[in-house]
N, C-alpha and C positions, 0 to 999 in steps of 0.2 A: 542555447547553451550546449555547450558538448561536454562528454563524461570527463577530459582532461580540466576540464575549466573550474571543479572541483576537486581537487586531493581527497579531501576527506570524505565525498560523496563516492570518489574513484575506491579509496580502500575498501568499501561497504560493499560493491559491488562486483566481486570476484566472480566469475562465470555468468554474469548477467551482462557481459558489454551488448547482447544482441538484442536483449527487453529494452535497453538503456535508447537502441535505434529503434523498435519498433512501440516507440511511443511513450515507456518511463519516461525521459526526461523532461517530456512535455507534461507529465505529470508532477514530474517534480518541480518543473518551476510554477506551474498554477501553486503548489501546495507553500511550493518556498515564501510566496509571497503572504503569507497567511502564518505563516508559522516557523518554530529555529530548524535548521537543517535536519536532525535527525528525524521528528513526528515529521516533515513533509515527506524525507526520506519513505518513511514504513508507510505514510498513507498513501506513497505513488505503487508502492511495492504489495501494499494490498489492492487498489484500483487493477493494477495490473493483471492481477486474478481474474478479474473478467467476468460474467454475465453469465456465460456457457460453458457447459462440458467439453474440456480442452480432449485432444488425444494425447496417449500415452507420454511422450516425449515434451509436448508443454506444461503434464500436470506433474513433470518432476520441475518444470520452472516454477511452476504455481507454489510449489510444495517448499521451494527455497525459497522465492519472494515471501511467503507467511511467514517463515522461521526466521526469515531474517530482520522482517518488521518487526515482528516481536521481539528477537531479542534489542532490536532498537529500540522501542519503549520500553522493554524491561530497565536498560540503559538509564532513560529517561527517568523514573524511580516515582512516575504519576502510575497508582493502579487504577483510577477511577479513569483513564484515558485508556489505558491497557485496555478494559472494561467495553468500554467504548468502542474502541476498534472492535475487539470480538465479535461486540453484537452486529455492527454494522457486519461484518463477513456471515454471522449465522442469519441473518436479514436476509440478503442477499442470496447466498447459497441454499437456503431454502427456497425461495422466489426462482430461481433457477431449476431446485429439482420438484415443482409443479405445486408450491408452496402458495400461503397467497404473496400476490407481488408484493413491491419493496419498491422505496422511492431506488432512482438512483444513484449507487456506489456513491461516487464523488459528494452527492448529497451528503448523504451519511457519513461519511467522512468528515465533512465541513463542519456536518453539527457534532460531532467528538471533539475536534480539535477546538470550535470554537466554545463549546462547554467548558474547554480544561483553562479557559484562558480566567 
């Protein structure tokens, strides 16, 4: 899928068309298929956050990919999936900064979304 082949996935993603090639969209479509466009939207755009301490210049992607998913479930108007998503990132980002581990991301993901259904 390319970022044209959605409008509405295209508008959400302003300054992101380069996350969108290095690997978003392949997240978005595992998520699309599980769930409505926008939670797969915010769960590719949290995934995308990553596992490790980015440098300077990706953790301002990181830092818009979050705010952006979030405000897409804020969107959405589920907090108990809002919820969801959080913990899977403070999961995760903890596990990263020498926390104990965390299954992985996309895991956790899956069981938020598929929680909220």
């Amino acid at each position: 899928m390319t970022l044209t082949d959605d409008v509405e996935v295209a508008a959400q993603l302003g300054g992101l068309e380069s996350a969108w090639e290095d690997g978003l969209g392949d997240a978005y479509a595992f998520y699309r298929a599980r769930s409505a466009p926008p939670v797969a939207l915010a769960a590719a755009l949290v995934q995308h956050l990553g596992e490790r301490a980015p440098a300077p210049p990706e953790l301002l992607v990181g830092d818009l990919c979050l705010a952006r998913a979030s405000r897409l479930l804020a969107d959405e108007g589920d907090q108990a999936l809002q919820v969801a998503f959080a913990a899977a990132v403070e999961r995760t980002a903890a596990a990263a900064a020498g926390g104990p581990p965390a299954r992985p991301l996309r895991d956790l993901l899956l069981d938020a979304i598929e929680g909220a259904r």
